[in-house]
TISEKE-465052 format. One record per residue: residue number from 1; residue in one letter; x, y, z of N, C-alpha, C in turn. Coordinates in steps of 0.2 Angstrom, whole numbers. Layout:
// residues N
<kolmi num="NUM" residuo="A" n_X="X" n_Y="Y" n_Z="Z" ca_X="X" ca_Y="Y" ca_Z="Z" c_X="X" c_Y="Y" c_Z="Z"/>
...
***
This chain:
// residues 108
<kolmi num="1" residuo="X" n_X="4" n_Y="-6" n_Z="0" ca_X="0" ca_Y="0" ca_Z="0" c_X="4" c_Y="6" c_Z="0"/>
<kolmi num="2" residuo="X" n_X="2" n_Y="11" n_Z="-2" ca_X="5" ca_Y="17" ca_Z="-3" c_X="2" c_Y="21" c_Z="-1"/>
<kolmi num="3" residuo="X" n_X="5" n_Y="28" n_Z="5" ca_X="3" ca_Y="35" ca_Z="5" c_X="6" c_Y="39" c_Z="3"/>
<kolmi num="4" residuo="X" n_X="3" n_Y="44" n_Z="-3" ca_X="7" ca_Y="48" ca_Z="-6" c_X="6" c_Y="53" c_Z="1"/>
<kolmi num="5" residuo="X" n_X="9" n_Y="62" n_Z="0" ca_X="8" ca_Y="69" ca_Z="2" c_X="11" c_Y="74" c_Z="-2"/>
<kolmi num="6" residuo="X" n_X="7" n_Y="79" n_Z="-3" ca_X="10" ca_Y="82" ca_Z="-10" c_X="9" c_Y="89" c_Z="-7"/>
<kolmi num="7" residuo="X" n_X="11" n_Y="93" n_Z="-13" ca_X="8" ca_Y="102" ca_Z="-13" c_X="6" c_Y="104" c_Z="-18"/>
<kolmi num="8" residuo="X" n_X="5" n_Y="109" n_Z="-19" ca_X="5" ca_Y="112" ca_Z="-24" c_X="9" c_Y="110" c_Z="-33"/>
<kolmi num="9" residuo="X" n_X="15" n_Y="109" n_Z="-30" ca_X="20" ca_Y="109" ca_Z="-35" c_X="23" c_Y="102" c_Z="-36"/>
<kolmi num="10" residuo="X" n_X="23" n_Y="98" n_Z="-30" ca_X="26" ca_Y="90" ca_Z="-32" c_X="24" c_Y="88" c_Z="-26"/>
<kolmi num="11" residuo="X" n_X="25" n_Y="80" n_Z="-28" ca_X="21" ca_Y="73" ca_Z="-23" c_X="29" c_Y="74" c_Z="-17"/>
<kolmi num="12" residuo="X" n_X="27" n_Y="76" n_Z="-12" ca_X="34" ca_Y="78" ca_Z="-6" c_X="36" c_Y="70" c_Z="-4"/>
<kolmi num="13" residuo="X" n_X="31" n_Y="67" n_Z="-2" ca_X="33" ca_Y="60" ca_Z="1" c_X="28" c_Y="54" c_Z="-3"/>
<kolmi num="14" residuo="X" n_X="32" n_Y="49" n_Z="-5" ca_X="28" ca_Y="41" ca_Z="-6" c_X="30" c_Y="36" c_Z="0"/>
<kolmi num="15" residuo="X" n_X="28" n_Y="34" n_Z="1" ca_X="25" ca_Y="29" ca_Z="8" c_X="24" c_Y="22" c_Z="6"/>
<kolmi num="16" residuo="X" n_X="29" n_Y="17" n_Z="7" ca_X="27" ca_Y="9" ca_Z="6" c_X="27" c_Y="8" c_Z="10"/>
<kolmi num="17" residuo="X" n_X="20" n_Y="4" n_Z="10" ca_X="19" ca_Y="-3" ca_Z="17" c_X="24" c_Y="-10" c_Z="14"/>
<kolmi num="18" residuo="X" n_X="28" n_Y="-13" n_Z="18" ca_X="28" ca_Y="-20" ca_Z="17" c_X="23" c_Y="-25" c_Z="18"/>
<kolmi num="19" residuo="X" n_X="23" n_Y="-30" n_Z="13" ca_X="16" ca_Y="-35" ca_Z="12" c_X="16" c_Y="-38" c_Z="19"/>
<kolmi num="20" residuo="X" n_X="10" n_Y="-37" n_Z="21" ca_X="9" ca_Y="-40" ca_Z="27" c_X="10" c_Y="-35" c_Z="33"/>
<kolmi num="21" residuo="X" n_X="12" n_Y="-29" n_Z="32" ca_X="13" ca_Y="-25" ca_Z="36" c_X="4" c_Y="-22" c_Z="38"/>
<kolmi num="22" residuo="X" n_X="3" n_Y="-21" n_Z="45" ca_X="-3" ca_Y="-16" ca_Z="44" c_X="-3" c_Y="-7" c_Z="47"/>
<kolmi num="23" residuo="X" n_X="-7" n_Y="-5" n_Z="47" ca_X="-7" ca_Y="1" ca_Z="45" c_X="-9" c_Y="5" c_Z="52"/>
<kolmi num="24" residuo="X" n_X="-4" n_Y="6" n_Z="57" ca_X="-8" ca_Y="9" ca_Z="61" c_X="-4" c_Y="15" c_Z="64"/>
<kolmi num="25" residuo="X" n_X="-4" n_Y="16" n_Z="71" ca_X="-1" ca_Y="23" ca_Z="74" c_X="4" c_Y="22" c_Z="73"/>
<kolmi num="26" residuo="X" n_X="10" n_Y="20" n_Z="74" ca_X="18" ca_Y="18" ca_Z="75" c_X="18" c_Y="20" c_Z="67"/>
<kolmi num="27" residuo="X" n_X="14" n_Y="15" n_Z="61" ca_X="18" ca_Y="17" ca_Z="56" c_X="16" c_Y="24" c_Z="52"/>
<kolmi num="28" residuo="X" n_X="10" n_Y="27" n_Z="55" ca_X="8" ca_Y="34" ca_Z="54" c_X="12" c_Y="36" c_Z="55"/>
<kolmi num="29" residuo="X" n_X="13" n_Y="39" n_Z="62" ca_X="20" ca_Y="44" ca_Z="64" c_X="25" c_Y="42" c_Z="62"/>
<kolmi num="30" residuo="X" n_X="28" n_Y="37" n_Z="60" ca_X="34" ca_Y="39" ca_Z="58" c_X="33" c_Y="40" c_Z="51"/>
<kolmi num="31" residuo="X" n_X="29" n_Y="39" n_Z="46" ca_X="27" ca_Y="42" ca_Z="39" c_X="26" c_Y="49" c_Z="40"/>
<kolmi num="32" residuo="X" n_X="23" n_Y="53" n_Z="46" ca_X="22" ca_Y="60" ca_Z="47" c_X="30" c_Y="64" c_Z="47"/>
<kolmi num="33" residuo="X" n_X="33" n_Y="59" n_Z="52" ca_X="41" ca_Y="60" ca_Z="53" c_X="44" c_Y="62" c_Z="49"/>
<kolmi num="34" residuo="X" n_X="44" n_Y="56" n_Z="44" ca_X="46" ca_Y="59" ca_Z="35" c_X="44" c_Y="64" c_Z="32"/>
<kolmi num="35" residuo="X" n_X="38" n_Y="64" n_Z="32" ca_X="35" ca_Y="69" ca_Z="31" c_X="38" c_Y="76" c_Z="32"/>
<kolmi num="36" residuo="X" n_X="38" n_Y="79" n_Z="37" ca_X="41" ca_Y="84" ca_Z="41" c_X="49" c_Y="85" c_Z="40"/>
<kolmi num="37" residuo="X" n_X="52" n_Y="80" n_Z="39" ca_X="58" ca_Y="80" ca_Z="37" c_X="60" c_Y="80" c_Z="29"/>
<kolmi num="38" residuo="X" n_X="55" n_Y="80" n_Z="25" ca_X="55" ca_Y="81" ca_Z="19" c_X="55" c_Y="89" c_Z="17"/>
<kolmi num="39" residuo="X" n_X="47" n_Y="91" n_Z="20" ca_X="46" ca_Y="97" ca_Z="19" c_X="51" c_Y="102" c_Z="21"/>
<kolmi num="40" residuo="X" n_X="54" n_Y="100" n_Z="27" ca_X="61" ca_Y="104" ca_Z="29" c_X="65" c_Y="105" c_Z="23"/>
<kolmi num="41" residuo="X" n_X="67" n_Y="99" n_Z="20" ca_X="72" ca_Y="98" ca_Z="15" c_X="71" c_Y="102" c_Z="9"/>
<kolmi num="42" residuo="X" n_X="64" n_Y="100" n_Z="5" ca_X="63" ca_Y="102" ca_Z="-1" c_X="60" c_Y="110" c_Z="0"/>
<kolmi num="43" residuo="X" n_X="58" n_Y="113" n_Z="5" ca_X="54" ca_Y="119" ca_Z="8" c_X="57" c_Y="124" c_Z="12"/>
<kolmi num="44" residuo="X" n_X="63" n_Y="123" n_Z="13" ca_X="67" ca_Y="126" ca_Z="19" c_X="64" c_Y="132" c_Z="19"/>
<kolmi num="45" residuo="X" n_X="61" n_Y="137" n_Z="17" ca_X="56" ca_Y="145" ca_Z="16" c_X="50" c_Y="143" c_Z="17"/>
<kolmi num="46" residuo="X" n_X="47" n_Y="138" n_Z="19" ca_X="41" ca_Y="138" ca_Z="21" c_X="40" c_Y="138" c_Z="29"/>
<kolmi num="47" residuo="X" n_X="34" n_Y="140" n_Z="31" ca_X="33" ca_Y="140" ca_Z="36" c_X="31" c_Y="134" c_Z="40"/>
<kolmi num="48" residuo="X" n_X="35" n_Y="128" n_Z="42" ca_X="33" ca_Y="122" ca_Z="43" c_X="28" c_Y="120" c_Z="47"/>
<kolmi num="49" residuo="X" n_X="24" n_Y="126" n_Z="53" ca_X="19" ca_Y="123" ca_Z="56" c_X="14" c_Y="128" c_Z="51"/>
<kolmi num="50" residuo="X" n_X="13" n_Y="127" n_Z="46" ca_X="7" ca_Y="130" ca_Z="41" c_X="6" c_Y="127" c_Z="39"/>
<kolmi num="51" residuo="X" n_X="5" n_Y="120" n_Z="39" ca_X="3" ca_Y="113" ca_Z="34" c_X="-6" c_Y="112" c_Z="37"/>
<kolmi num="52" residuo="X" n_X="-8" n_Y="111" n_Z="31" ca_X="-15" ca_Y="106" ca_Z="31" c_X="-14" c_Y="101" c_Z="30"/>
<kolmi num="53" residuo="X" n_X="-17" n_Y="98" n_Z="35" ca_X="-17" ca_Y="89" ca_Z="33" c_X="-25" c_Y="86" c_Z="32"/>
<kolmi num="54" residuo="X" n_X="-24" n_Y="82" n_Z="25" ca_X="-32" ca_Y="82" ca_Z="25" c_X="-31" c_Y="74" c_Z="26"/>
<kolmi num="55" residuo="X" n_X="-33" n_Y="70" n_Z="31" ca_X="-34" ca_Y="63" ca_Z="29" c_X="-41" c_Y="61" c_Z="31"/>
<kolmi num="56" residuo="X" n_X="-42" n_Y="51" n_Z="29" ca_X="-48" ca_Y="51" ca_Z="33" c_X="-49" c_Y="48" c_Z="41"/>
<kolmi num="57" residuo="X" n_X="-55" n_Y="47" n_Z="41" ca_X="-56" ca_Y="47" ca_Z="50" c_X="-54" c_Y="39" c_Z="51"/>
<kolmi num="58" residuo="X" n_X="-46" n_Y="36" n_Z="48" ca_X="-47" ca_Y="30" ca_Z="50" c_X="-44" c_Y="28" c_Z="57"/>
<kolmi num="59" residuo="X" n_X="-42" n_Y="23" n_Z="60" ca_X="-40" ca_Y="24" ca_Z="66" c_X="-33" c_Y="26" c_Z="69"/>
<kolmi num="60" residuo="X" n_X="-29" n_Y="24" n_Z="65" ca_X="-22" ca_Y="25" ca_Z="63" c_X="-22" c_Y="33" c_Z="64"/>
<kolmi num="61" residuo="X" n_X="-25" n_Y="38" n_Z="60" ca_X="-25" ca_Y="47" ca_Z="59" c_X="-29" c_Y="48" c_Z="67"/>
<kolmi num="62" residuo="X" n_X="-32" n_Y="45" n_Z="68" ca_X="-39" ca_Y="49" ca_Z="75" c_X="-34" c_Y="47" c_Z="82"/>
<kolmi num="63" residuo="X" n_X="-29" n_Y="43" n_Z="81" ca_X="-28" ca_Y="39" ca_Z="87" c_X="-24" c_Y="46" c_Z="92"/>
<kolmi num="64" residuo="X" n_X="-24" n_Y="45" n_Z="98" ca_X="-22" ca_Y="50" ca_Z="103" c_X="-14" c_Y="54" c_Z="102"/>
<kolmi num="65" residuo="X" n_X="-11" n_Y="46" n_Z="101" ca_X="-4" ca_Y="45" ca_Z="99" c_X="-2" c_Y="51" c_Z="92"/>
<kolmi num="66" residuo="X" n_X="-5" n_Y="50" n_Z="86" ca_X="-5" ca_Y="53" ca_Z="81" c_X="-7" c_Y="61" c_Z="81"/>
<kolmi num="67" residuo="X" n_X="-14" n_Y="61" n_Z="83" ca_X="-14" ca_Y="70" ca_Z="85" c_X="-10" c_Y="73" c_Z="89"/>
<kolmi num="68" residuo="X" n_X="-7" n_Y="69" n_Z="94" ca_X="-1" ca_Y="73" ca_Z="97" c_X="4" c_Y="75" c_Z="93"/>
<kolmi num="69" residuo="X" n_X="6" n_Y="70" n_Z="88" ca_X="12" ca_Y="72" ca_Z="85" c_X="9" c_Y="77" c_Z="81"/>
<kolmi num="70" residuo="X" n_X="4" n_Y="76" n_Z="77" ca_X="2" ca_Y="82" ca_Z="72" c_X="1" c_Y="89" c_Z="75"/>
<kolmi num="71" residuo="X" n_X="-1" n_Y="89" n_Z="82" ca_X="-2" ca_Y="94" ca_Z="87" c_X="5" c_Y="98" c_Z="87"/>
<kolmi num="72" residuo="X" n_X="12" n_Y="91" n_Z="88" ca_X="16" ca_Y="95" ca_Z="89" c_X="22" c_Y="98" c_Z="85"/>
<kolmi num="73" residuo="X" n_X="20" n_Y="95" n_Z="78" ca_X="23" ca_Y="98" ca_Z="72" c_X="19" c_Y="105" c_Z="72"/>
<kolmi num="74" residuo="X" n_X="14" n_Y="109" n_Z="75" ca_X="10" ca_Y="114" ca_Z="71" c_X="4" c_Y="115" c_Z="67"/>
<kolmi num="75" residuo="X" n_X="5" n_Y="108" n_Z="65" ca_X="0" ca_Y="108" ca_Z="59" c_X="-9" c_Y="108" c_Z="58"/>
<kolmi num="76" residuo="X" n_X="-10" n_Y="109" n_Z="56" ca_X="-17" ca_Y="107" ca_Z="57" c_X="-24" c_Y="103" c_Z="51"/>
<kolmi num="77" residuo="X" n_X="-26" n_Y="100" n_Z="55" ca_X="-29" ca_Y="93" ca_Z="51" c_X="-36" c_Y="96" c_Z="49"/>
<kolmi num="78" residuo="X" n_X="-38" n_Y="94" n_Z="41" ca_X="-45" ca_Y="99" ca_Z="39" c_X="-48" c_Y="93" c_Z="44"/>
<kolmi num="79" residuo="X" n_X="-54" n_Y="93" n_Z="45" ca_X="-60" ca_Y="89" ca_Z="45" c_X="-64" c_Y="85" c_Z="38"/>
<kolmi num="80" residuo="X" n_X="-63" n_Y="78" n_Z="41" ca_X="-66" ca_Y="75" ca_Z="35" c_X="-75" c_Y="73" c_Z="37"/>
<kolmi num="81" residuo="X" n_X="-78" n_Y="74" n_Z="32" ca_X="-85" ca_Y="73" ca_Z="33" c_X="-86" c_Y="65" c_Z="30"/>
<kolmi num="82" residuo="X" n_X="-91" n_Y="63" n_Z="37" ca_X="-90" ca_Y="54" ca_Z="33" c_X="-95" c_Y="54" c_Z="25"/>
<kolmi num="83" residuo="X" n_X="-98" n_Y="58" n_Z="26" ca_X="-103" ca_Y="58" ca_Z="19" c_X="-102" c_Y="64" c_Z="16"/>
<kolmi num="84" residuo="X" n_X="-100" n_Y="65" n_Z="9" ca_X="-99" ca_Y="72" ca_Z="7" c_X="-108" c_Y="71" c_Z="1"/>
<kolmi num="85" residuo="X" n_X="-110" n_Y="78" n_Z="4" ca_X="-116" ca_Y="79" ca_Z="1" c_X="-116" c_Y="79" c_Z="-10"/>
<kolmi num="86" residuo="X" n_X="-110" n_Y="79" n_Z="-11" ca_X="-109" ca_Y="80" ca_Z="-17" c_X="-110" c_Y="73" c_Z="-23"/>
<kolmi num="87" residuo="X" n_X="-109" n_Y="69" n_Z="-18" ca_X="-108" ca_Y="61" ca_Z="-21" c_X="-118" c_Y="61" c_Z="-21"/>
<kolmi num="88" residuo="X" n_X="-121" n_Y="62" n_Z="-17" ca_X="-127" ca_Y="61" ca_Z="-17" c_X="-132" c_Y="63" c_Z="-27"/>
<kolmi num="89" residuo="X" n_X="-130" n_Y="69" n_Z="-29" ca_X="-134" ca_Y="70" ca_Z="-35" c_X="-132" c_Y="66" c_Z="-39"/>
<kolmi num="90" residuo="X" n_X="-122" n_Y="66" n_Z="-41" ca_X="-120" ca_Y="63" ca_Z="-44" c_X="-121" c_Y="56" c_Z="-45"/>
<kolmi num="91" residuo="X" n_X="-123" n_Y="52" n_Z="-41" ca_X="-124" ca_Y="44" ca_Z="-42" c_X="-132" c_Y="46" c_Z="-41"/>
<kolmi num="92" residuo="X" n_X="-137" n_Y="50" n_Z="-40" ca_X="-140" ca_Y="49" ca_Z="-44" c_X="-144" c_Y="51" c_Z="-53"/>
<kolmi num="93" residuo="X" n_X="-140" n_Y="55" n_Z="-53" ca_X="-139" ca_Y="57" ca_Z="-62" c_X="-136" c_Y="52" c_Z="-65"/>
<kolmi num="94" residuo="X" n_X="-131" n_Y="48" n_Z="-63" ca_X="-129" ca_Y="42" ca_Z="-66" c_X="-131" c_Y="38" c_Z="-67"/>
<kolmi num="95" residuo="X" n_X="-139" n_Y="35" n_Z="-61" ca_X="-140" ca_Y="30" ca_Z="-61" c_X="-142" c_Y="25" c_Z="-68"/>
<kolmi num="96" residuo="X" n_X="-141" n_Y="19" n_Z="-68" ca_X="-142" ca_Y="16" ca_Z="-74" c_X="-141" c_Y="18" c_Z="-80"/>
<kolmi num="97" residuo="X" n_X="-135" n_Y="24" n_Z="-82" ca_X="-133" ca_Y="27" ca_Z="-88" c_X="-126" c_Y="21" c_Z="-88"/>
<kolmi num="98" residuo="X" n_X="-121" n_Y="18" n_Z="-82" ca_X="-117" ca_Y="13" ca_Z="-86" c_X="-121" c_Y="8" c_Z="-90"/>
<kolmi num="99" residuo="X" n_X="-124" n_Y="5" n_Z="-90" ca_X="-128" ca_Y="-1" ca_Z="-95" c_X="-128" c_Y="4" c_Z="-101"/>
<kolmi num="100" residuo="X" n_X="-131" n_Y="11" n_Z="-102" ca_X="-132" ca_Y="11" ca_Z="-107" c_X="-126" c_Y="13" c_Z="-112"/>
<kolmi num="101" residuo="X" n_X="-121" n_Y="15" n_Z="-108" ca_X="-116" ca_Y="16" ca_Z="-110" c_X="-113" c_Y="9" c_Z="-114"/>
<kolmi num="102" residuo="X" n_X="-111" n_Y="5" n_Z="-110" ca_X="-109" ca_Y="-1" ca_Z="-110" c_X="-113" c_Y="-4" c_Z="-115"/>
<kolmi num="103" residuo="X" n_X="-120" n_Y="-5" n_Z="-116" ca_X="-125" ca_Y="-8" ca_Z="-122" c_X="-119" c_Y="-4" c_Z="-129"/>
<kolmi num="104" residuo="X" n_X="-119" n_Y="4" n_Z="-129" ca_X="-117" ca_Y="7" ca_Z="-136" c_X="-110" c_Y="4" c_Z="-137"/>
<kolmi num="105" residuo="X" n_X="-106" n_Y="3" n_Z="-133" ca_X="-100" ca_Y="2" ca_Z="-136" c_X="-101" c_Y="-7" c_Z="-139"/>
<kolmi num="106" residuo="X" n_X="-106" n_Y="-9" n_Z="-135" ca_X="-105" ca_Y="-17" ca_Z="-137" c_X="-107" c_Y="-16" c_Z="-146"/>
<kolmi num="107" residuo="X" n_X="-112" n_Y="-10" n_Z="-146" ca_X="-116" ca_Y="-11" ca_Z="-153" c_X="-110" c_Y="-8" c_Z="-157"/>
<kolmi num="108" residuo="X" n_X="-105" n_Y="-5" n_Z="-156" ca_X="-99" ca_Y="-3" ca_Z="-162" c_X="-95" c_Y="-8" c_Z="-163"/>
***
């Protein structure tokens, strides 16, 4: 598995899990750790506790252990919404238009 972190201008950090590895607080922060040590590197003129982190609400990002660290880098984490109201129109204006899709290209 992979966690990218990026800016504006390039992907700052890529993140491999080893197979079998699982995903939790330990290997959070220290991915944040690189993180932070990245952004030093490539950003030295940035203001390093200015970062937005947007992740989702899984257990590994919520845990106590991990907002601490995030807390004490400066940073600050947006708020993930578990349902974003946006997805709602769209899967309904879609609904049933793959088959018809999919019927047209069989018939070419």
């Amino acid at each position: 598995m992979a966690t990218a972190f990026w800016d504006t201008q390039r992907v700052i950090v890529v993140d491999f899990l080893s197979r079998g590895e699982t995903v939790n607080s330990v290997s959070n922060i220290y991915t944040l750790k690189r993180l932070q040590a990245r952004i030093l590197r490539v950003r030295p003129v940035m203001d390093i506790g200015n970062v937005l982190l947007l992740h989702d609400n899984a257990r590994s990002h919520t845990s106590i252990r991990t907002r601490e660290t995030i807390a004490s880098f400066g940073w600050t984490t947006l708020p993930h919404p578990s349902y974003s109201p946006v997805f709602g129109p769209m899967k309904q204006a879609l609904r049933g238009k793959h088959c018809e899709i999919k019927l047209r290209m069989m018939k070419k």
